[in-house]
C-alpha positions as CSV (number, residue, x, y, z in Angstrom):
1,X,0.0,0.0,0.0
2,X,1.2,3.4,-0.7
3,X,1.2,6.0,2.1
4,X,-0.4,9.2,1.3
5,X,-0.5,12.4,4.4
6,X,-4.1,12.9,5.6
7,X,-5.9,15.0,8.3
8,X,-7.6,11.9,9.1
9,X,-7.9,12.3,13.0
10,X,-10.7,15.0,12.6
11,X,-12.7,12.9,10.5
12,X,-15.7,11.9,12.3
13,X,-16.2,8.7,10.1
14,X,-12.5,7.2,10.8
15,X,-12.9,7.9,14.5
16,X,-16.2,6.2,14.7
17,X,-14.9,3.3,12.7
18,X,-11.8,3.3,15.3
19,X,-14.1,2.8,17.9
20,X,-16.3,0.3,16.2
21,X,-12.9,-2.0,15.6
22,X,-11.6,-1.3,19.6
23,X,-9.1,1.0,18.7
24,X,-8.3,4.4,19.9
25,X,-10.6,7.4,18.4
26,X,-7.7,9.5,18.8
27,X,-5.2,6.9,17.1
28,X,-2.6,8.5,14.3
29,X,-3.5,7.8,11.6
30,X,-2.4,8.3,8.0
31,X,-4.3,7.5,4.5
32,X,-3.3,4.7,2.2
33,X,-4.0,3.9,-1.5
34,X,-6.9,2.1,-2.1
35,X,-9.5,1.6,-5.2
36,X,-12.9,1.3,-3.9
37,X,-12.1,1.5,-0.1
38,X,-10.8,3.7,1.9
39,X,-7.9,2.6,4.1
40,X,-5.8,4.2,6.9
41,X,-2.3,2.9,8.9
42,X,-3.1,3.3,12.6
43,X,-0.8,3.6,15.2
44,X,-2.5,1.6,17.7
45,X,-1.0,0.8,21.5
46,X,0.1,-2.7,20.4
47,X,1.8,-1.9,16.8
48,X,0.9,-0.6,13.7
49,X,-2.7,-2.0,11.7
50,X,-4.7,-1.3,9.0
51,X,-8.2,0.0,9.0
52,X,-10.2,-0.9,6.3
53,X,-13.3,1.1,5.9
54,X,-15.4,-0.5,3.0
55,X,-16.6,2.4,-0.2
56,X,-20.1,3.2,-1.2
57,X,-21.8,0.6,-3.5
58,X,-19.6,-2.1,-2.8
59,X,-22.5,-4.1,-0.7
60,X,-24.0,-4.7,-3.8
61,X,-21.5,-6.9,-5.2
62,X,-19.4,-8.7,-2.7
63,X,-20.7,-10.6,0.1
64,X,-18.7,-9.6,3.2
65,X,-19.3,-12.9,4.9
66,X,-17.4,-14.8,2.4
67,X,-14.9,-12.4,2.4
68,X,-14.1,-12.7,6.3
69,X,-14.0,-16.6,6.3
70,X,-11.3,-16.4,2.8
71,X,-9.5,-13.6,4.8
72,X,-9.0,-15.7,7.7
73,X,-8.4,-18.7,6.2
74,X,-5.6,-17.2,3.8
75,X,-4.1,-15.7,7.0
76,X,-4.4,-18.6,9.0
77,X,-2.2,-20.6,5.6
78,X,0.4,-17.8,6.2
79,X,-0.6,-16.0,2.7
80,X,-2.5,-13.3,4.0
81,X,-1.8,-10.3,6.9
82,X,-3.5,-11.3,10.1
83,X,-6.7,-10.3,10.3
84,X,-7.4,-8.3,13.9
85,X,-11.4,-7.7,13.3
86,X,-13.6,-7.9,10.7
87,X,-17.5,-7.2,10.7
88,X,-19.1,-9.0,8.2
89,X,-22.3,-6.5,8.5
90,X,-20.4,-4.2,6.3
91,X,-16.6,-5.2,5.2
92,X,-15.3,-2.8,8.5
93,X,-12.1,-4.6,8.6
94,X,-8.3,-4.0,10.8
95,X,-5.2,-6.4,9.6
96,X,-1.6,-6.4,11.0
97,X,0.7,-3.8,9.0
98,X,3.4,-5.7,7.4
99,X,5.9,-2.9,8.0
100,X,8.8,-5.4,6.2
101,X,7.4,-5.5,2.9
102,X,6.8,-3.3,0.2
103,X,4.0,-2.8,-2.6
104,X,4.5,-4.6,-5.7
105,X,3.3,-3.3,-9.4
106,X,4.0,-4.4,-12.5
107,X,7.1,-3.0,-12.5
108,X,8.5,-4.4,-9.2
109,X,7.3,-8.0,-10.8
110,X,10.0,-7.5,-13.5
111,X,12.5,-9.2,-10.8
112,X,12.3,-12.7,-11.4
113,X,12.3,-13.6,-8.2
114,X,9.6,-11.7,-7.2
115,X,7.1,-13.9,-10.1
116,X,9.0,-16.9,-8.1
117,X,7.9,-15.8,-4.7
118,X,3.6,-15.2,-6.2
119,X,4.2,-18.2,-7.7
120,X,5.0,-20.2,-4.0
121,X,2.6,-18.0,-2.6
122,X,-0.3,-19.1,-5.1
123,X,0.7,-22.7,-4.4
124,X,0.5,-22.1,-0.7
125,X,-2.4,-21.0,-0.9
126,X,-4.2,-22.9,-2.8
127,X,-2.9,-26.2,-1.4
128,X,-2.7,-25.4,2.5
129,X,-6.2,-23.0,2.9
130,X,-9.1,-24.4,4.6
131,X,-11.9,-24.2,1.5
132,X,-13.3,-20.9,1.1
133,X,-17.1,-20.2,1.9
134,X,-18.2,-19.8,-1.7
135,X,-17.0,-21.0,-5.0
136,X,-16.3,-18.2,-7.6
137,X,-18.3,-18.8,-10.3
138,X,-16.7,-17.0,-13.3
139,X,-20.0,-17.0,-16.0
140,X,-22.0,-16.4,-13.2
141,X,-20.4,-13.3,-11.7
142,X,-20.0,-12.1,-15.5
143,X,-23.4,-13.0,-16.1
144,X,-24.3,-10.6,-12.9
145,X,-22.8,-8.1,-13.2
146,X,-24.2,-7.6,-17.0
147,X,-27.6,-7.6,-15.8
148,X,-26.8,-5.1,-13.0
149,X,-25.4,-2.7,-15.8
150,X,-28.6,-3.7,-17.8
151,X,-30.7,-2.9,-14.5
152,X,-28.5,0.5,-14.5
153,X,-28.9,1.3,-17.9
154,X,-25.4,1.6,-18.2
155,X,-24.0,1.5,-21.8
156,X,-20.8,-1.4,-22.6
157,X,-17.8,-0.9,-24.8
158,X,-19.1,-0.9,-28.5
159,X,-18.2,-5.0,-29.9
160,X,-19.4,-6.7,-26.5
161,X,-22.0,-8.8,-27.7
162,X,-19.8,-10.1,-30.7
163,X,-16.9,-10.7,-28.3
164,X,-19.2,-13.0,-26.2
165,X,-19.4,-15.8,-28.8
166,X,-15.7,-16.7,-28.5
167,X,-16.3,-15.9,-24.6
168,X,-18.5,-18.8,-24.7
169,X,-16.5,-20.9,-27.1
170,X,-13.9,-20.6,-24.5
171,X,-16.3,-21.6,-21.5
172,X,-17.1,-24.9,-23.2
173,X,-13.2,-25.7,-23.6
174,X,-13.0,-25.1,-20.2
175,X,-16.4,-27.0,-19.2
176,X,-15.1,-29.8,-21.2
177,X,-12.2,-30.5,-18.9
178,X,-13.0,-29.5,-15.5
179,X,-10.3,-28.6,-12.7
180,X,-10.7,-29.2,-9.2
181,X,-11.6,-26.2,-7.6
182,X,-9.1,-24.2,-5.0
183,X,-9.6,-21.7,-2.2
184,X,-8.4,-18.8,-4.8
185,X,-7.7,-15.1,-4.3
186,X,-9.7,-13.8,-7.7
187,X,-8.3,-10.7,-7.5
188,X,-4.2,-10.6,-7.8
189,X,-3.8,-6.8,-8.7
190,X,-0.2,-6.4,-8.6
191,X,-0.7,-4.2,-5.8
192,X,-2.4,-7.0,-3.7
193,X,1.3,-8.6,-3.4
194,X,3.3,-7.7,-0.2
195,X,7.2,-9.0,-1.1
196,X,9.6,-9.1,1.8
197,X,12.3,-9.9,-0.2
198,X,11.9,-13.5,0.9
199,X,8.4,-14.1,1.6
200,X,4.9,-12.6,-1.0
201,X,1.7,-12.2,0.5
202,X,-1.5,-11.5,-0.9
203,X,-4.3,-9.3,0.5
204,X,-7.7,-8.1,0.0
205,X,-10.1,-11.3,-0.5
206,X,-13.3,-9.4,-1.4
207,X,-13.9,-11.3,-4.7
208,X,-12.2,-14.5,-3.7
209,X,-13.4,-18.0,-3.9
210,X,-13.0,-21.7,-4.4
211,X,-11.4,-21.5,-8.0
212,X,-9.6,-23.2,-10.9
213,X,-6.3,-22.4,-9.5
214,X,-5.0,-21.5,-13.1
215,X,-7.3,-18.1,-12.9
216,X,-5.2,-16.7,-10.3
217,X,-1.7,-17.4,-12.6
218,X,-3.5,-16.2,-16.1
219,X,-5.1,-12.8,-13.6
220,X,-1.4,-11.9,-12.4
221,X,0.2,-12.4,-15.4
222,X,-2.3,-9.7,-17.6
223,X,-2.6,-7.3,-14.4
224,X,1.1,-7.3,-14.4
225,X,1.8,-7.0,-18.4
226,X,4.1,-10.5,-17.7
227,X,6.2,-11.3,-20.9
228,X,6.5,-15.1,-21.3
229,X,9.7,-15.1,-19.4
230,X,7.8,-14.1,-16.8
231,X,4.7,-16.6,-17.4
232,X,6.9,-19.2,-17.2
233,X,8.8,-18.5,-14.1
234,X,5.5,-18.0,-12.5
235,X,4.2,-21.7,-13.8
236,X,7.2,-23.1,-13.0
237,X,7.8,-21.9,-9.4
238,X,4.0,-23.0,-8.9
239,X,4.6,-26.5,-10.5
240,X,8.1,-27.0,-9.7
241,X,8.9,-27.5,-12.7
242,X,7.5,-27.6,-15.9
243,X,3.8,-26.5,-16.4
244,X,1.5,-29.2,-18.4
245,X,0.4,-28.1,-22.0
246,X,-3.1,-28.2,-21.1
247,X,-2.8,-26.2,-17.8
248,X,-1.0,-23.5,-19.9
249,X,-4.0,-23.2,-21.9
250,X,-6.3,-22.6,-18.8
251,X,-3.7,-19.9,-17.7
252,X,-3.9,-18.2,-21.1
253,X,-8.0,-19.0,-21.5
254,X,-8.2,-17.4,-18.2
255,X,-6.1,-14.4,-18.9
256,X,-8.8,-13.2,-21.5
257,X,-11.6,-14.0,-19.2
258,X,-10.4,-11.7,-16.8
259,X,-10.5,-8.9,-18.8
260,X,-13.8,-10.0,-19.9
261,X,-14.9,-9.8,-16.1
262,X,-13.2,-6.6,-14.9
263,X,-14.4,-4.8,-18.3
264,X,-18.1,-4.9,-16.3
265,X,-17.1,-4.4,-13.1
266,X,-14.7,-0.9,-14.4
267,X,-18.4,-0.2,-15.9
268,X,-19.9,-0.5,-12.8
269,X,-17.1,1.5,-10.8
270,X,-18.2,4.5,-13.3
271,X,-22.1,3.9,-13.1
272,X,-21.3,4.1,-9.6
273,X,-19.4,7.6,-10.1
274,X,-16.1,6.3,-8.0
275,X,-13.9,9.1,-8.0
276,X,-10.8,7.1,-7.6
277,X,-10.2,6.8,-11.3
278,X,-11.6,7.2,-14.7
279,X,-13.1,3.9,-15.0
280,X,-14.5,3.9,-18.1
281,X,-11.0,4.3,-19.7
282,X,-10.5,1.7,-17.9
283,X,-13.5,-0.6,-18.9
284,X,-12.3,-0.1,-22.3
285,X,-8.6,-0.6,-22.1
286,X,-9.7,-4.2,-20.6
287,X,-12.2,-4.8,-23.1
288,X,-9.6,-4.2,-26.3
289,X,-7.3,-6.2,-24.2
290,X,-9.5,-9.2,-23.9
291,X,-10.6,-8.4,-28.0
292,X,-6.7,-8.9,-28.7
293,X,-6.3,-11.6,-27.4
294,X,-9.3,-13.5,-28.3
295,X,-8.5,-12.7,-31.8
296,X,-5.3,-14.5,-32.0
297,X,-4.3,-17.5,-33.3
298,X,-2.3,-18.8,-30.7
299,X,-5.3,-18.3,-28.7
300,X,-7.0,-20.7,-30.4
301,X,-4.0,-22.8,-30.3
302,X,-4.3,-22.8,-26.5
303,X,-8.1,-23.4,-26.6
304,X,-7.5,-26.6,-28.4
305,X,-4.9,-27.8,-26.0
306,X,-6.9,-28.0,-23.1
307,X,-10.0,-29.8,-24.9
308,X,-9.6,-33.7,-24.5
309,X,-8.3,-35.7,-26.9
């Protein structure tokens, strides 16, 4: 998380939501980066937290309840930040600061060693959670959130409807082979990756769920513009060793799909009016993304792979 100054300790919201989570009303605090919440480092008498208070609109998509158990159960795997308190009425959550690690981006995942380090952490996770609440269910939640924008009125980028037949062309490979499903964290923006140097964790489970473990490699690698040097250090590290053609082709089928599913919910951020970035721009950066992609013939190259033989 990035530190940003703020006259936060005369804001009557943060010192009620201090109180709410047992800390101090008077604590210091200081804002940090955040997309749809609003987050603050407290200096509380025994070390240094994070206050989570959840943004406007959010309690229409995520389910706080499934969020607290994925939270607890990623910190409980050692993958996540402990988790302090959490109030699943409304998302009002306070982690442990990891004061020893920094923010990743994209351009911190350049080091190699840094993919390496996602990579382990992905595999802890996935193989050493307890099972998540929920299961994410990718057609679903794109599904849903396309008929809350239709509900809205809100208008798509111009070519969705024609991009959707190779969107379902791509469910049925995926259908046609089925993967076990994996507590998953859904969500791996690059700046959801705390690196010590020697140890990655990843934060912020609002959207996570029991997955196909390849979503979260195929997610990291387009929110952090990975090259396939960096693919496959990130497949290897998870697989120790080589990745399996067909698993590949999940990663990459996934990698499009993500962009298909973030396309609507940067639509609903700017229906919404969230005035932490121009969302729209970013709806349709996505969208041409996944229409890239999609397009290409290596794409259907990977489709094919992971369709039985």
């Amino acid at each position: 998380l990035r530190r940003d100054k703020d006259e936060a300790m005369n804001d009557p919201q943060v010192a009620a939501a201090l109180v709410r989570a047992g800390l101090p009303p008077d604590a210091p605090t200081s804002r940090l980066a955040g997309l749809t919440n609003v987050n603050y480092l407290v200096e509380a008498p025994d070390g240094q937290v994070v206050l989570r208070i959840p943004g406007a609109g959010t309690s229409e998509y995520i389910d706080r309840r499934n969020e607290e158990h994925a939270a607890r159960s990623a910190a409980a795997a050692g993958v996540n930040a402990d988790v302090l308190f959490f109030d699943s009425s409304d998302g009002l959550m306070v982690t442990r600061f990891l004061s020893d690690s920094v923010t990743m981006s994209a351009e911190r995942f350049r080091d190699l060693g840094a993919v390496r380090r996602a990579g382990e952490a992905f595999h802890q996770l996935h193989t050493t959670a307890a099972p998540f609440a929920n299961d994410f269910d990718l057609l679903g939640s794109i599904e849903g959130y396309r008929r809350l924008l239709i509900d809205k009125g809100a208008p798509l980028p111009a070519g969705y409807d024609s991009l959707q037949v190779t969107a379902d062309e791509t469910r049925r490979a995926l259908e046609a082979h089925p993967r076990p499903l994996v507590p998953s964290h859904c969500d791996p923006l690059c700046e959801n990756f705390l690196d010590t140097g020697t140890r990655m964790f990843v934060i912020d489970y609002e959207y996570s769920g029991n997955n196909d473990p390849m979503w979260d490699l195929g997610d990291l690698s387009v929110e952090g513009g990975f090259d396939t040097l960096q693919d496959e250090t990130l497949l290897r590290s998870y697989f120790g060793g080589d990745a399996p053609d067909y698993e590949v082709g999940r990663m990459v089928a996934y990698k499009a799909l993500c962009d298909l599913l973030w396309t609507l919910w940067g639509v609903i951020q700017h229906v919404n009016e969230n005035p932490a970035d121009d969302f729209w721009a970013y709806a349709v950066g996505r969208f041409e993304r996944c229409a890239v992609l999609m397009s290409s013939a290596d794409y259907s190259a990977r489709l094919g792979s992971i369709r039985p033989s």
